[in-house]
DOFI-659949 format. One record per residue (C-alpha): residue number from 1; residue in one letter; y, x, z. Coordinates in nm, 4 decimals. Layout:
BEGIN
seq/type/y/x/z
NUM/a/Y/X/Z
...
REM end
This chain:
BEGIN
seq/type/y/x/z
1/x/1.4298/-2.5173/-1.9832
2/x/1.6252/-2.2223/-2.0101
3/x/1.7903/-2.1882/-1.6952
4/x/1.4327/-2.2824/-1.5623
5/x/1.2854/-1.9394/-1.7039
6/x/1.5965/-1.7777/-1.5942
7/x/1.5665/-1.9143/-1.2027
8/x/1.2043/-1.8272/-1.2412
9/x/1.2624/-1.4604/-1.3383
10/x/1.5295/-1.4018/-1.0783
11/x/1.3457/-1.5703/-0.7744
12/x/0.9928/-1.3909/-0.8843
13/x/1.2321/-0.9973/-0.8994
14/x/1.3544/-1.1136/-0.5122
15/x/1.0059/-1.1947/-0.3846
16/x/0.8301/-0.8588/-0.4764
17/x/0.9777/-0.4985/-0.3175
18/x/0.7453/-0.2970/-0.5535
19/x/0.5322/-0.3385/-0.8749
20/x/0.2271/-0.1239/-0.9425
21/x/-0.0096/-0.2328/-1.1984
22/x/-0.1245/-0.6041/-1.1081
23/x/0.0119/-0.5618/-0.7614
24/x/0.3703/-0.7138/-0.6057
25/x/0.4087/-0.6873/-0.2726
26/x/0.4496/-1.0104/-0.0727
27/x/0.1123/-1.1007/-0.2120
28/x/-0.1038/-1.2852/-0.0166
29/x/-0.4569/-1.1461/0.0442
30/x/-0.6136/-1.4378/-0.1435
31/x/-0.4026/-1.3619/-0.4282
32/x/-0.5008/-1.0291/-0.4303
33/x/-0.8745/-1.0834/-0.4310
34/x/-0.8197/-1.3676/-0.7714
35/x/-0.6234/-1.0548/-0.9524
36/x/-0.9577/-0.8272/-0.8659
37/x/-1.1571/-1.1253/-1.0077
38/x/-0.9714/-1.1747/-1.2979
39/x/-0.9454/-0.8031/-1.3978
40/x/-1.2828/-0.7078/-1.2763
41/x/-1.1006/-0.4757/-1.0466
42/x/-1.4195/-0.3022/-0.8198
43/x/-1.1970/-0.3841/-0.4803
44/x/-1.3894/-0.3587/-0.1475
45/x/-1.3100/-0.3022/0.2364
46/x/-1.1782/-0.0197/0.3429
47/x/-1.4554/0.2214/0.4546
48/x/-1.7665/0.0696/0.2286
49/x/-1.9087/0.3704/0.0734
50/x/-2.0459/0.3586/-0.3378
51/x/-1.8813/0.0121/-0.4604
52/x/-1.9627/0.0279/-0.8745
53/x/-1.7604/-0.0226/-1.1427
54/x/-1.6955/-0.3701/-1.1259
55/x/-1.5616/-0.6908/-0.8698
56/x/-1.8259/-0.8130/-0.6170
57/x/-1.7078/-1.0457/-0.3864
58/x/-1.9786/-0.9167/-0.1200
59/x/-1.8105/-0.5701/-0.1029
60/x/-1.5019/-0.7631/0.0380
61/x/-1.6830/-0.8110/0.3555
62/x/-1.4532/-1.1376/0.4422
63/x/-1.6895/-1.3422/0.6490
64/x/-1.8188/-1.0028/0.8512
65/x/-1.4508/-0.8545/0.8363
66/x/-1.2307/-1.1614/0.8532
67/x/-0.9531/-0.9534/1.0385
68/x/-0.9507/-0.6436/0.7622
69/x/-0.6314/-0.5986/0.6230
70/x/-0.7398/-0.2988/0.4000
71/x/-0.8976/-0.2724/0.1095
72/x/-0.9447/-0.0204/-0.1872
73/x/-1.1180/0.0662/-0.5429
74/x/-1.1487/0.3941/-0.7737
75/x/-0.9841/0.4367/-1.1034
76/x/-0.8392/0.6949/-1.3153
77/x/-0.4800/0.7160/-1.3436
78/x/-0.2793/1.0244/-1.5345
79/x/-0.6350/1.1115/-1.6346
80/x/-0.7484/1.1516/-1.2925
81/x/-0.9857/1.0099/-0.9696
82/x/-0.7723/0.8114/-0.8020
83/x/-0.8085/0.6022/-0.5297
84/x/-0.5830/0.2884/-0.4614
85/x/-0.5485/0.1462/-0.1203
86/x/-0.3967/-0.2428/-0.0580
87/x/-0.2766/-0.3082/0.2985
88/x/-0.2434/-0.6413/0.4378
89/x/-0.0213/-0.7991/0.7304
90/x/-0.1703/-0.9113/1.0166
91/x/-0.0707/-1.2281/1.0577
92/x/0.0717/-1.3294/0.6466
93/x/-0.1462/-1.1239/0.5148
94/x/0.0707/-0.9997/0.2548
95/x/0.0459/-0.6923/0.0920
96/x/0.3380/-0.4967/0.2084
97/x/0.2079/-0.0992/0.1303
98/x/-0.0263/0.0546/-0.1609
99/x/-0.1209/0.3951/-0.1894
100/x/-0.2895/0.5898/-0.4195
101/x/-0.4881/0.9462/-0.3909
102/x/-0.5598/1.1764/-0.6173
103/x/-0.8035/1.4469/-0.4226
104/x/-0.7321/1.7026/-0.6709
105/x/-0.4229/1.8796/-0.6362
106/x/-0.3146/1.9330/-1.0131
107/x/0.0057/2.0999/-1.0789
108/x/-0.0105/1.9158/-1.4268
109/x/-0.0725/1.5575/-1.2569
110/x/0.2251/1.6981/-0.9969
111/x/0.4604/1.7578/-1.2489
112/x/0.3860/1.4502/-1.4877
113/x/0.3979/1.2057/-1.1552
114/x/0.7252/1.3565/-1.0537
115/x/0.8502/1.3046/-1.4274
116/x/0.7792/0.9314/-1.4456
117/x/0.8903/0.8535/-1.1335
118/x/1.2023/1.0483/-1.1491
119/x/1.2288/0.8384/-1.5156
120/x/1.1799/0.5146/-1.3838
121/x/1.3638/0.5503/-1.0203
122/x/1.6189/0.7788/-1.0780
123/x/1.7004/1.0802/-0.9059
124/x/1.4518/1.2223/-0.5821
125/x/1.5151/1.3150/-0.1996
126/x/1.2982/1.5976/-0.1057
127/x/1.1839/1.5553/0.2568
128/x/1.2687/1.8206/0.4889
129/x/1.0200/1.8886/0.7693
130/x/0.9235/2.1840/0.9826
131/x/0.8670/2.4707/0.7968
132/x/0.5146/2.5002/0.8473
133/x/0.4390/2.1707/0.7102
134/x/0.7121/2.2132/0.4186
135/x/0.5270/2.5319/0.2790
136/x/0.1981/2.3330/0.3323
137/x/0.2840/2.0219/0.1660
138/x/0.6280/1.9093/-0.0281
139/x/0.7293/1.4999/0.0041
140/x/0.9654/1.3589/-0.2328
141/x/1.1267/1.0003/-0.1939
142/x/1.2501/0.7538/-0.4171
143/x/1.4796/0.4210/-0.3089
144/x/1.4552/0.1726/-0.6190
145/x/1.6765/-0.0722/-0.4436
146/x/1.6859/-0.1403/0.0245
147/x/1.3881/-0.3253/-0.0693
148/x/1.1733/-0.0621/-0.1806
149/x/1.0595/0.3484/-0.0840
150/x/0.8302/0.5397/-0.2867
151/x/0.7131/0.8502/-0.1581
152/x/0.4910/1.1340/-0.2471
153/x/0.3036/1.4296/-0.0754
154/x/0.1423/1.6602/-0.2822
155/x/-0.0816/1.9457/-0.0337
156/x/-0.3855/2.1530/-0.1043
157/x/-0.5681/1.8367/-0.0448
158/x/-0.3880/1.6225/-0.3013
159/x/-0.1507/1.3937/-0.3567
160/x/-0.0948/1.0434/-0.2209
161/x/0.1861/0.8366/-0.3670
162/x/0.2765/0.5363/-0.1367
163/x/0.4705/0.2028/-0.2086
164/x/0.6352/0.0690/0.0898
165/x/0.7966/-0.2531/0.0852
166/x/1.0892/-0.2388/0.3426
167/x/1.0666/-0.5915/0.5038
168/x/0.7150/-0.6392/0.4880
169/x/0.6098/-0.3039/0.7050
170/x/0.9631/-0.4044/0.9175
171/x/0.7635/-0.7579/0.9801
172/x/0.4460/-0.5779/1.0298
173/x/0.5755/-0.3149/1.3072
174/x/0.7092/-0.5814/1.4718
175/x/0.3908/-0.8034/1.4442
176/x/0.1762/-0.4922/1.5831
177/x/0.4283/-0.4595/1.8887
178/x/0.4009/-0.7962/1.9980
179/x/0.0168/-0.7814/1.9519
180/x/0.0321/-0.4953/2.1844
181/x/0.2626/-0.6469/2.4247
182/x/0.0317/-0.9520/2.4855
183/x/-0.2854/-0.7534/2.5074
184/x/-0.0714/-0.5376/2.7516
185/x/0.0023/-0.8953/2.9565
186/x/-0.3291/-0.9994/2.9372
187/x/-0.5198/-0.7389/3.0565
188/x/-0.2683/-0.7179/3.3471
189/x/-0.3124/-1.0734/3.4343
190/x/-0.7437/-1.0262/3.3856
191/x/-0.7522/-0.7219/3.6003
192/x/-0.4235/-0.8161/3.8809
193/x/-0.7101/-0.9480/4.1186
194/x/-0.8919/-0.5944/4.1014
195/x/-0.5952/-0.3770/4.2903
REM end
Protein backbone atom coordinates (compact mmCIF):
# COMPACT_ATOMS: atom_id res chain seq x y z
CA UNK A 1 0.00 0.00 0.00
CA UNK A 2 2.92 1.95 0.50
CA UNK A 3 4.67 1.87 -2.61
CA UNK A 4 1.05 2.47 -4.00
CA UNK A 5 0.96 6.08 -2.31
CA UNK A 6 4.48 6.46 -3.28
CA UNK A 7 3.79 5.62 -7.29
CA UNK A 8 0.77 7.78 -6.83
CA UNK A 9 2.68 10.86 -5.57
CA UNK A 10 5.45 10.57 -8.12
CA UNK A 11 3.19 9.95 -11.28
CA UNK A 12 0.59 12.88 -10.03
CA UNK A 13 4.30 15.57 -9.57
CA UNK A 14 5.10 14.32 -13.52
CA UNK A 15 1.60 15.01 -14.85
CA UNK A 16 1.24 18.71 -13.66
CA UNK A 17 4.02 21.58 -14.96
CA UNK A 18 2.58 24.14 -12.44
CA UNK A 19 0.36 24.34 -9.26
CA UNK A 20 -1.66 27.43 -8.41
CA UNK A 21 -4.33 27.14 -5.94
CA UNK A 22 -6.79 24.23 -7.14
CA UNK A 23 -5.27 24.36 -10.56
CA UNK A 24 -2.49 21.70 -12.24
CA UNK A 25 -1.94 22.05 -15.54
CA UNK A 26 -2.74 19.07 -17.80
CA UNK A 27 -6.24 19.43 -16.48
CA UNK A 28 -8.88 18.71 -18.57
CA UNK A 29 -11.60 21.39 -19.05
CA UNK A 30 -14.21 19.16 -17.42
CA UNK A 31 -12.06 18.84 -14.52
CA UNK A 32 -11.69 22.28 -14.23
CA UNK A 33 -15.35 23.21 -14.26
CA UNK A 34 -16.03 20.12 -11.09
CA UNK A 35 -13.07 22.11 -9.04
CA UNK A 36 -15.27 25.56 -9.71
CA UNK A 37 -18.29 23.47 -8.54
CA UNK A 38 -16.85 22.08 -5.69
CA UNK A 39 -15.21 25.33 -4.39
CA UNK A 40 -17.93 27.59 -5.52
CA UNK A 41 -15.29 29.20 -7.62
CA UNK A 42 -17.51 32.19 -9.74
CA UNK A 43 -15.67 30.84 -13.19
CA UNK A 44 -17.25 32.07 -16.48
CA UNK A 45 -16.19 32.57 -20.27
CA UNK A 46 -13.87 34.75 -21.10
CA UNK A 47 -15.47 38.12 -22.01
CA UNK A 48 -18.99 37.74 -19.88
CA UNK A 49 -19.20 40.94 -18.08
CA UNK A 50 -20.63 41.04 -13.99
CA UNK A 51 -20.47 37.13 -13.05
CA UNK A 52 -21.28 37.27 -8.91
CA UNK A 53 -19.68 35.83 -6.28
CA UNK A 54 -20.41 32.39 -6.73
CA UNK A 55 -20.32 29.12 -9.55
CA UNK A 56 -23.16 29.20 -12.16
CA UNK A 57 -22.89 26.78 -14.65
CA UNK A 58 -24.82 29.21 -17.20
CA UNK A 59 -21.94 31.77 -17.09
CA UNK A 60 -19.79 28.92 -18.66
CA UNK A 61 -21.55 29.41 -21.86
CA UNK A 62 -20.65 25.59 -22.99
CA UNK A 63 -23.56 24.77 -25.21
CA UNK A 64 -23.39 28.54 -26.95
CA UNK A 65 -19.43 28.48 -26.69
CA UNK A 66 -18.57 24.83 -27.11
CA UNK A 67 -15.15 25.82 -28.80
CA UNK A 68 -14.03 28.45 -25.79
CA UNK A 69 -10.95 27.54 -24.37
CA UNK A 70 -10.87 30.54 -21.91
CA UNK A 71 -12.31 31.17 -18.99
CA UNK A 72 -11.87 33.45 -15.82
CA UNK A 73 -13.24 34.64 -12.20
CA UNK A 74 -12.34 37.60 -9.64
CA UNK A 75 -10.75 37.11 -6.32
CA UNK A 76 -8.48 38.77 -4.00
CA UNK A 77 -5.09 37.57 -3.71
CA UNK A 78 -2.12 39.49 -1.56
CA UNK A 79 -5.10 41.58 -0.49
CA UNK A 80 -5.89 42.64 -3.86
CA UNK A 81 -8.53 42.49 -7.19
CA UNK A 82 -7.27 39.98 -9.03
CA UNK A 83 -8.33 38.40 -11.91
CA UNK A 84 -7.42 34.69 -12.85
CA UNK A 85 -7.55 33.51 -16.36
CA UNK A 86 -7.62 29.40 -17.30
CA UNK A 87 -6.65 28.60 -20.91
CA UNK A 88 -7.58 25.51 -22.57
CA UNK A 89 -6.05 23.43 -25.62
CA UNK A 90 -7.77 23.19 -28.56
CA UNK A 91 -8.05 19.92 -29.23
CA UNK A 92 -7.24 18.13 -25.22
CA UNK A 93 -8.51 20.76 -23.73
CA UNK A 94 -6.10 20.87 -21.05
CA UNK A 95 -5.20 23.67 -19.17
CA UNK A 96 -1.73 24.44 -20.18
CA UNK A 97 -1.43 28.54 -19.08
CA UNK A 98 -3.09 30.64 -16.05
CA UNK A 99 -2.67 34.11 -15.48
CA UNK A 100 -3.55 36.38 -13.03
CA UNK A 101 -4.01 40.44 -13.02
CA UNK A 102 -3.86 42.66 -10.58
CA UNK A 103 -5.02 46.23 -12.29
CA UNK A 104 -3.46 48.12 -9.61
CA UNK A 105 0.09 48.59 -9.82
CA UNK A 106 1.18 48.39 -6.02
CA UNK A 107 4.76 48.64 -5.24
CA UNK A 108 3.80 46.75 -1.92
CA UNK A 109 1.91 43.82 -3.90
CA UNK A 110 5.27 44.17 -6.39
CA UNK A 111 7.60 43.62 -3.83
CA UNK A 112 5.67 40.90 -1.70
CA UNK A 113 4.94 38.85 -5.21
CA UNK A 114 8.57 39.06 -6.11
CA UNK A 115 9.42 37.82 -2.43
CA UNK A 116 7.33 34.65 -2.55
CA UNK A 117 8.15 33.74 -5.73
CA UNK A 118 11.77 34.32 -5.42
CA UNK A 119 11.11 32.01 -1.94
CA UNK A 120 9.46 29.32 -3.51
CA UNK A 121 11.40 29.22 -7.11
CA UNK A 122 14.61 30.30 -6.36
CA UNK A 123 16.56 32.89 -7.83
CA UNK A 124 14.90 35.40 -10.94
CA UNK A 125 15.95 36.30 -14.67
CA UNK A 126 15.06 39.80 -15.38
CA UNK A 127 13.95 40.13 -19.02
CA UNK A 128 15.81 42.42 -21.12
CA UNK A 129 13.86 44.21 -23.86
CA UNK A 130 14.15 47.46 -25.74
CA UNK A 131 14.67 50.18 -23.65
CA UNK A 132 11.55 51.84 -24.13
CA UNK A 133 9.55 48.99 -23.02
CA UNK A 134 12.15 48.11 -20.09
CA UNK A 135 11.62 51.65 -18.44
CA UNK A 136 7.84 51.12 -19.12
CA UNK A 137 7.39 47.80 -17.72
CA UNK A 138 10.08 45.30 -15.88
CA UNK A 139 9.46 41.17 -16.54
CA UNK A 140 11.03 38.78 -14.29
CA UNK A 141 11.17 34.90 -14.98
CA UNK A 142 11.30 31.98 -12.95
CA UNK A 143 12.18 28.12 -14.31
CA UNK A 144 10.91 25.70 -11.42
CA UNK A 145 12.07 22.73 -13.37
CA UNK A 146 12.03 22.42 -18.09
CA UNK A 147 8.55 21.79 -17.30
CA UNK A 148 7.54 24.95 -15.97
CA UNK A 149 8.09 29.24 -16.60
CA UNK A 150 6.64 31.72 -14.42
CA UNK A 151 6.78 35.13 -15.45
CA UNK A 152 5.79 38.52 -14.32
CA UNK A 153 5.24 42.09 -15.79
CA UNK A 154 4.57 44.68 -13.54
CA UNK A 155 3.67 48.35 -15.78
CA UNK A 156 1.63 51.37 -14.90
CA UNK A 157 -1.25 49.20 -15.75
CA UNK A 158 -0.48 46.35 -13.37
CA UNK A 159 0.82 43.29 -13.01
CA UNK A 160 0.04 39.95 -14.65
CA UNK A 161 1.80 36.86 -13.36
CA UNK A 162 1.56 33.93 -15.90
CA UNK A 163 2.05 30.06 -15.46
CA UNK A 164 3.15 28.42 -18.55
CA UNK A 165 3.41 24.83 -18.77
CA UNK A 166 6.24 24.04 -21.33
CA UNK A 167 4.73 21.00 -23.22
CA UNK A 168 1.29 21.90 -23.09
CA UNK A 169 1.67 25.55 -24.98
CA UNK A 170 4.61 23.43 -27.19
CA UNK A 171 1.43 20.99 -28.09
CA UNK A 172 -0.80 23.90 -28.44
CA UNK A 173 1.48 26.04 -30.99
CA UNK A 174 1.75 23.20 -32.85
CA UNK A 175 -2.05 22.35 -32.75
CA UNK A 176 -2.80 26.15 -33.88
CA UNK A 177 -0.26 25.71 -36.90
CA UNK A 178 -1.77 22.80 -38.26
CA UNK A 179 -5.28 24.37 -37.78
CA UNK A 180 -3.97 27.13 -39.87
CA UNK A 181 -2.35 25.03 -42.39
CA UNK A 182 -5.64 23.15 -43.24
CA UNK A 183 -7.80 26.21 -43.29
CA UNK A 184 -4.93 27.56 -45.55
CA UNK A 185 -5.55 24.14 -47.89
CA UNK A 186 -9.02 24.44 -47.77
CA UNK A 187 -9.75 27.66 -48.75
CA UNK A 188 -7.26 27.11 -51.63
CA UNK A 189 -9.00 24.07 -52.79
CA UNK A 190 -12.82 26.12 -52.25
CA UNK A 191 -11.67 29.12 -54.15
CA UNK A 192 -8.92 27.20 -57.03
CA UNK A 193 -12.00 27.27 -59.50
CA UNK A 194 -12.33 31.21 -59.03
CA UNK A 195 -8.70 32.21 -60.75
Amino acid sequence: MKKLFLTLIFFSSLSSAFSFDIWESKITLDEAIQRAKVNNIPLCKDGVVGTGKEFRESYLFLKKSPNNRVFRYTTSLLNQYAIVYLYFTKNEKKLYQLKIRWVDHNKDLVNSLYTLLDKKYGKKEIILSNIGAFFLSKQRQWRENNTTLIQTKASLSGITLLYIDIEETKKEKEERKKIKIEKKEKALIKDANKF
